[in-house]
C-alpha positions in Angstrom: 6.3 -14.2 -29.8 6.7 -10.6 -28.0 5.6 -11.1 -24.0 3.2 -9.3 -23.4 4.4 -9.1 -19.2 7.8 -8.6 -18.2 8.9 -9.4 -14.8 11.8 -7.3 -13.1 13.2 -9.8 -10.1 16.6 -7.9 -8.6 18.5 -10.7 -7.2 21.2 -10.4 -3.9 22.3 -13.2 -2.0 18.7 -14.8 -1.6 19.8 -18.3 -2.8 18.1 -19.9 0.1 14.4 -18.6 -0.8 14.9 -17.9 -4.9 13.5 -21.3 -6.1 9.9 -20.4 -4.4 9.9 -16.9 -5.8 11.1 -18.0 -9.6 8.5 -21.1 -9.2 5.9 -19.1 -8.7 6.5 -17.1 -11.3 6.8 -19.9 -13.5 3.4 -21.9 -12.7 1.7 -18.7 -13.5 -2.0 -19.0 -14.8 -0.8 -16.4 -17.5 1.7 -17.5 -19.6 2.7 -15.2 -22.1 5.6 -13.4 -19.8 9.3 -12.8 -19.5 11.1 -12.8 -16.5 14.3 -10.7 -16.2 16.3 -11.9 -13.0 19.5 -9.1 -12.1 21.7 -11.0 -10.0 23.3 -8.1 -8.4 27.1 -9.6 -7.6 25.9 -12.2 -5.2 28.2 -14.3 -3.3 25.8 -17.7 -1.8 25.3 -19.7 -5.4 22.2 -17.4 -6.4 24.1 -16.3 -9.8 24.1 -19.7 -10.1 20.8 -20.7 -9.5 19.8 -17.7 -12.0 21.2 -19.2 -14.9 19.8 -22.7 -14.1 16.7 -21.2 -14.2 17.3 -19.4 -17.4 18.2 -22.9 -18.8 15.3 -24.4 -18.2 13.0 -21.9 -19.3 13.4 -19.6 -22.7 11.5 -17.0 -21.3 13.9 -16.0 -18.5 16.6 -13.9 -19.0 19.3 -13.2 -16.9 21.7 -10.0 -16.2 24.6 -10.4 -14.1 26.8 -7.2 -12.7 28.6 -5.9 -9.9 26.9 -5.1 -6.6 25.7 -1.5 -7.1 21.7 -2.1 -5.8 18.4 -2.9 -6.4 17.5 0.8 -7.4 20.0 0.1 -10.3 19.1 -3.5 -11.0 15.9 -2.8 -11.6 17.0 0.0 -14.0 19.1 -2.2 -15.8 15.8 -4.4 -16.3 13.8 -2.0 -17.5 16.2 -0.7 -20.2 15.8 -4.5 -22.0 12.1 -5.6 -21.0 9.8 -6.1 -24.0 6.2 -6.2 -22.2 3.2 -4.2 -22.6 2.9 -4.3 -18.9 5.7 -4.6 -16.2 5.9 -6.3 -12.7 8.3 -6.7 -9.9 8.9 -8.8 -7.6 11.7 -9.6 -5.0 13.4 -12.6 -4.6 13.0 -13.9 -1.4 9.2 -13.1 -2.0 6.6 -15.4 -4.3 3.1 -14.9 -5.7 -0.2 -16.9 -6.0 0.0 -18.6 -9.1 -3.2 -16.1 -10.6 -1.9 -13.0 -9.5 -0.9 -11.6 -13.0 -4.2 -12.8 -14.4 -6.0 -10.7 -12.1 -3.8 -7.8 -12.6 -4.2 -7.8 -16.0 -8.0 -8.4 -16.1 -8.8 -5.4 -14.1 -6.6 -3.1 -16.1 -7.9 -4.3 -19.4 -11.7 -4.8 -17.8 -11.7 -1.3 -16.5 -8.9 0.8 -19.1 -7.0 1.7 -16.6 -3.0 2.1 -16.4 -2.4 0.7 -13.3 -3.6 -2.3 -11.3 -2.8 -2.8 -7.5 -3.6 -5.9 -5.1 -2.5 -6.4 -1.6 -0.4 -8.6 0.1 0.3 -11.2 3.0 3.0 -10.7 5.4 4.7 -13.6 6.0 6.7 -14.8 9.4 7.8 -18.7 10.3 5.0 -19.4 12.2 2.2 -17.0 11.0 0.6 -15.3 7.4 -1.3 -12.4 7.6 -2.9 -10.3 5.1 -2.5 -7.3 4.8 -5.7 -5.7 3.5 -6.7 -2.2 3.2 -10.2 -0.2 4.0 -10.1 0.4 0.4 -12.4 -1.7 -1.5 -12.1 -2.5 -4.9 -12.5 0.7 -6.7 -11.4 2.9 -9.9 -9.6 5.9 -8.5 -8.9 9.2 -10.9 -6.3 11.2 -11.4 -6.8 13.7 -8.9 -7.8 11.3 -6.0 -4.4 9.0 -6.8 -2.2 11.9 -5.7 -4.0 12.6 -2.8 -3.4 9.1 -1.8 -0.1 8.7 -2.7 0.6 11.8 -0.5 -1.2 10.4 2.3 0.6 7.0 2.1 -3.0 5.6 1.2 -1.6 3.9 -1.8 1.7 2.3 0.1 4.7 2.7 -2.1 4.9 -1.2 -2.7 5.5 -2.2 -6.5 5.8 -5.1 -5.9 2.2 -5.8 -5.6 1.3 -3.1 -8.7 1.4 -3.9 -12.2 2.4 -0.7 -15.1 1.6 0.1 -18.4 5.0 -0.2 -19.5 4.8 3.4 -20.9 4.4 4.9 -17.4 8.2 3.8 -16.0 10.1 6.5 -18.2 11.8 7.4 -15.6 14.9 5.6 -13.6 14.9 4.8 -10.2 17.2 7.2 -7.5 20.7 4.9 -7.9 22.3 4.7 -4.3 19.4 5.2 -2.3 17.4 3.3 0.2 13.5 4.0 -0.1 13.9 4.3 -4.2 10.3 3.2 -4.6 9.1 5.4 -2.3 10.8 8.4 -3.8 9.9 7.5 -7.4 6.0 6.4 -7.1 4.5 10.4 -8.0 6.9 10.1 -10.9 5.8 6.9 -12.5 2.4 8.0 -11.3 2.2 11.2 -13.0 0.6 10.6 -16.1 -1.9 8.1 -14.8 -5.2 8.7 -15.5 -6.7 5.7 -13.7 -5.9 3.2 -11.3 -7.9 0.0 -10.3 -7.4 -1.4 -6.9 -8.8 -4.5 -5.5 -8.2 -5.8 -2.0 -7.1 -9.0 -2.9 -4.4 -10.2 -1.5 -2.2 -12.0 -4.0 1.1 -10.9 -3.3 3.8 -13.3 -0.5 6.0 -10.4 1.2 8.5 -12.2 3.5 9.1 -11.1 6.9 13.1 -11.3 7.5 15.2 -9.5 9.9 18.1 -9.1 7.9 16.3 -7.1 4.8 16.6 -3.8 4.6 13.4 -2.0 5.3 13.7 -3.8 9.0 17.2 -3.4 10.0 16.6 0.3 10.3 19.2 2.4 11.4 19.4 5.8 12.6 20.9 6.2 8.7 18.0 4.4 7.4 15.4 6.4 9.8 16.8 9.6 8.0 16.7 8.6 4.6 13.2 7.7 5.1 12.5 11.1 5.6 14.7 12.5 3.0 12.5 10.4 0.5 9.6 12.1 2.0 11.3 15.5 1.4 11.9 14.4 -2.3 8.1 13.9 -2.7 7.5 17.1 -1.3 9.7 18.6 -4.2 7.8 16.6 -6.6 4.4 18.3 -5.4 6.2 21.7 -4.5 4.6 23.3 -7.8 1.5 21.3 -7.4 -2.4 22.3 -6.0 -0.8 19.5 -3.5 1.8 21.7 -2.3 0.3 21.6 1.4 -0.6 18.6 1.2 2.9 17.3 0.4 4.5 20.1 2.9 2.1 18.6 5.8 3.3 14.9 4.8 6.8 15.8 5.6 6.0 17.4 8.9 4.9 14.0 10.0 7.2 11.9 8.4 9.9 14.6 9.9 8.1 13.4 13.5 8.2 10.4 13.3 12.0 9.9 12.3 13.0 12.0 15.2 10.9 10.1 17.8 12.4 6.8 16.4 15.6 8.4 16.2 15.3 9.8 19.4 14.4 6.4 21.3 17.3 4.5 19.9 19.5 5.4 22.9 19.5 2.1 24.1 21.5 1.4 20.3 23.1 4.7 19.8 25.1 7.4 21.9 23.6 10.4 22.5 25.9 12.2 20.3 25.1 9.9 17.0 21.3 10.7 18.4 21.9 14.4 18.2 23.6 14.8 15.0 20.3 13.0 13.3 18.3 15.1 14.7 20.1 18.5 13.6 20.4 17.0 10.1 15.7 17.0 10.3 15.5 20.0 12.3 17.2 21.6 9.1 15.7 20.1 7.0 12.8 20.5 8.0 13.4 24.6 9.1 13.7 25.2 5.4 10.3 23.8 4.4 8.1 24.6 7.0 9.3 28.5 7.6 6.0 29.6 7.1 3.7 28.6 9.6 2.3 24.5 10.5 -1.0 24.5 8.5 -3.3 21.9 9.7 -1.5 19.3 11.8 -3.4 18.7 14.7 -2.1 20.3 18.5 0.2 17.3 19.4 1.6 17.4 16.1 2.3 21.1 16.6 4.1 21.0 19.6 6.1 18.0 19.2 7.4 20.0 15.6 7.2 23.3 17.9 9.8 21.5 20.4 11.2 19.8 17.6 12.5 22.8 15.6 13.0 25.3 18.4 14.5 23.2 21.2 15.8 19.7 19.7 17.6 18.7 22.8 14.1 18.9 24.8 12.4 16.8 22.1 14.9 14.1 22.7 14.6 14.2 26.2 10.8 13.7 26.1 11.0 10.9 23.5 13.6 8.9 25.8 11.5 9.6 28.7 7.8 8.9 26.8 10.2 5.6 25.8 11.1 5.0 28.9 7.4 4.6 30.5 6.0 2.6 27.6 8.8 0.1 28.3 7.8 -0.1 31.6 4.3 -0.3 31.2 5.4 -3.4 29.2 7.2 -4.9 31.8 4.1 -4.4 34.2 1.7 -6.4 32.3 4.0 -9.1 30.8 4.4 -9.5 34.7 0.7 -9.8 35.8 -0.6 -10.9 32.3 
């Protein structure tokens, strides 16, 4: 029988939390899935543990290949998976055991091409979920780009489930941030989304993944996803919208940038923030519609006199971590 779900799972040196993510997967209330692990040239027994899996259960498949990413290990899923619908999910994660259920009520419940939940984060000693002040809802066409260019609707597939017709499109190979970057794509022909606030997703907290060992590099290609949005939306009614978006984003790289002098030399400081101030000099020439004042000024003294923003971020740095000192001290 032809699953109806496919599962996309990119595997990399994750042996030692694998068996709670493909468990999960398997005690699932809805049964008719496959589940495509991409061991991605691991090195710590999780190719092995892959095809154990695969042994025990006919409806998991398993790709192995060299270490070129996730972007491209989920790509190489989604040129074999058979479902109507596709997930993801990453493999030192795991789900309830009704999450695909859900998922798939709603989208069949309400027609809708897309189904989202929320998430827990989870640390050793704590789980918290990670709910949004978005209640359940059916959100249109033109209100799902609005929210994808507002970062409403976080850039998290791993707690989304697709129509499989909507991923047409490959992931950016190479990159850090590919979801990020390919979200308005696999989102433009959606006509409806369902959202509930559920929380049904496990995302683990680890400092050795990528999104939080952020390096200046990684700071920068944060905002070059950003930038690739804005080219998505550049012929758009969003167009300001988008433009705005990357002002921010632009902002906030810097200031992080900025304040990791405590990591980086001020020289590997600077040439970041050249790389954004031109970057962001050939979007924004015209004008900084509707950011508020302090956004203004910070881009202001961003793009006109980078050496000043970096001083003030190190300085505005510089008091916080003091004023952190003072009340760990008296607290």
């Amino acid at each position: 029988m032809k699953p109806e779900l496919s599962i996309i799972v990119p595997v990399y040196n994750t042996a030692r939390y694998l068996t709670q993510c493909i468990d999960s997967i398997t005690k699932q209330t809805f049964k008719n899935w496959e589940l495509i692990l991409v061991d991605d040239g691991s090195e710590d027994g999780s190719s092995e543990l892959c095809d154990e899996w695969c042994q025990k259960d006919a409806r998991i498949k398993v790709i192995h290949k060299q270490n070129t990413g996730q972007a491209d290990s989920r790509n190489q899923a989604l040129k074999i998976c058979q479902g109507a619908y596709i997930g993801f999910v990453d493999s030192d994660d795991w789900i309830d055991e009704n999450m695909y259920e859900i998922l798939l009520q709603e989208i069949k419940s309400t027609n809708s091409d897309i189904a989202i939940c929320t998430h827990y984060e989870e640390s050793k000693n704590d789980s918290y979920a990670n709910v949004s002040t978005i209640k359940r809802q059916i959100i249109n066409q033109k209100e799902i780009q609005q929210l994808i260019i507002k970062d409403k609707i976080k850039s998290y597939i791993w707690q989304m489930l697709f129509k499989q017709e909507l991923l047409q499109e490959f992931m950016p190979a190479n990159k850090n941030y590919e979801d990020y970057s390919i979200l308005p794509h696999w989102f433009h022909n959606v006509k409806q989304v369902v959202y509930t606030n559920q929380p049904l997703y496990h995302y683990r907290l680890r400092k050795s993944s990528i999104v939080h060992n952020l390096s200046l590099k990684r700071y920068y290609e944060f905002f070059q996803a950003e930038i690739s949005r804005y080219h998505y939306y550049v012929h758009s009614p969003f167009k300001k919208m988008a433009k705005r978006m990357v002002a921010k984003r632009g902002i906030k790289a810097a200031k992080y940038i900025s304040r990791s002098n405590s990591l980086y030399t001020q020289k590997e400081i600077k040439s970041f923030i050249i790389k954004i101030t031109k970057d962001l000099k050939n979007i924004h020439k015209n004008g900084m519609e509707k950011l508020s004042y302090k956004e203004r000024f910070l881009l202001f003294l961003l793009l006109q006199h980078p050496n000043k923003f970096i001083a003030y971020q190190q300085f505005m740095h510089k008091l916080i971590l003091h004023k952190h000192r003072h009340i760990d001290l008296y607290e």
